[in-house]
N, C-alpha and C positions, 0 to 999 in steps of 0.2 A: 869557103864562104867568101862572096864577095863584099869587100868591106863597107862600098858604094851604098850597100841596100840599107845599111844601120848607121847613118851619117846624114845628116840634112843637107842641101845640094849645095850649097857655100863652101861644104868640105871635103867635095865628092875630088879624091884626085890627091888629096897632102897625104904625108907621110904618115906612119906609124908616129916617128917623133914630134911632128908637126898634132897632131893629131888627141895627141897624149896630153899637148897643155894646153888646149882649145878649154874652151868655155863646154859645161857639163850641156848646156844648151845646146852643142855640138850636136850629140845623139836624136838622133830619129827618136821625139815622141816629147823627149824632155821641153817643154816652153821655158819661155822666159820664166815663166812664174814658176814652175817649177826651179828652175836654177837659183831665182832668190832665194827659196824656201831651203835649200839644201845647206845655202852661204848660212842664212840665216841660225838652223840648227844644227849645223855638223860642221861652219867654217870649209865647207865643200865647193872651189870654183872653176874646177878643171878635171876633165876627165880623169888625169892622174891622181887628184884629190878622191874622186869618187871612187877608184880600182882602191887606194891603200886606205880607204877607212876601213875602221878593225871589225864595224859592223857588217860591214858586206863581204869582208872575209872569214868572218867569223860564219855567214851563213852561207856563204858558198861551201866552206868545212864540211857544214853539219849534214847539209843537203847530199855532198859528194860522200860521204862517208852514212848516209844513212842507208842508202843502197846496199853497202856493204853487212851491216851490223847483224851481227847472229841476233835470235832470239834470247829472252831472259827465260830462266828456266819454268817462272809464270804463264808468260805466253803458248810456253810448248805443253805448258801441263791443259791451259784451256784450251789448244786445240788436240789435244789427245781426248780431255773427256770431249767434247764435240766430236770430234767422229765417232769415238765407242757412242755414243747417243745416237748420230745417225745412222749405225751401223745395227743398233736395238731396232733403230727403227724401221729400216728398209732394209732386213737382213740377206734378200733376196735379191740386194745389188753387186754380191759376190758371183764371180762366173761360179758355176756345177764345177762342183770336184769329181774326176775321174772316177774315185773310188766311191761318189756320195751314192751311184746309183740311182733310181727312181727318187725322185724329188718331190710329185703330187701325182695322187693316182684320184682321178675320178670314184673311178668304183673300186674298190679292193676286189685283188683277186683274191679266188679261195686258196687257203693255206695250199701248200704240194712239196712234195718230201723235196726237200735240194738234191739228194742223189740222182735221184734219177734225171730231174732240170732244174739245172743251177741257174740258169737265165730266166725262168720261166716263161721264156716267150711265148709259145701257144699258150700255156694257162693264164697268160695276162688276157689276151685277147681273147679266150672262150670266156673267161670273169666278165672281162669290163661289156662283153656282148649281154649274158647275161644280165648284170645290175642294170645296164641302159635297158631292156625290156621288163625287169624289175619294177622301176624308177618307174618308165611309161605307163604301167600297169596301176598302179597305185594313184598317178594323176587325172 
């Protein structure tokens, strides 16, 4: 980062040290009137005043470390029931399981002994032809 871009042009070129006890008004954004306001409630007149007040370290903390922070075990509990809920709800957002097999059949085939066809492929497709002119028949 170049330090130029967050420094008013009066200070564009001092040092870090030089920098450090310049007037908070120094900063790119702060006015004058803001610099009073800061003297006024926080005794704040120098950059260095504004990095060690315990306010702004205290939220820079909280900020850096909220990124961090595990859940409380509330949190995790309401997003557990929230997904079991959307999971009631859209259950069919789960990819097919291998083993689930046929998932929605239009037309049922007719029952057929597993021995002889364990897949029933042809008797799905002679069924579902069937019930589709079934189905046509009836509308």
């Amino acid at each position: 980062m170049n330090i130029d871009t967050v420094v008013d042009k009066e200070y564009v070129g001092l040092s870090f040290r030089a920098l450090a006890d310049a007037p908070v008004s120094a900063l790119r954004g702060l006015s004058a009137k803001d610099a009073k306001a800061l003297a006024q409630a926080f005794n704040v007149h120098t950059v260095r005043d504004l990095a060690n007040l315990e306010f702004v370290k205290w939220a820079a903390a909280i900020t850096t470390l909220a990124s961090h922070e595990q859940e409380t075990p509330q949190e995790q509990a309401k997003e557990t029931l929230l997904d079991s809920g959307v999971e009631m709800t859209f259950p069919a957002s789960d990819p097919v399981s291998v083993d689930a097999g046929i998932t929605r059949i239009e037309v049922p085939p007719e029952t057929v002994d597993a021995h002889d066809d364990h897949q029933h492929a042809g008797k799905v497709e002679q069924s579902t032809q069937k019930g589709l002119k079934e189905e046509a028949a009836t509308h």
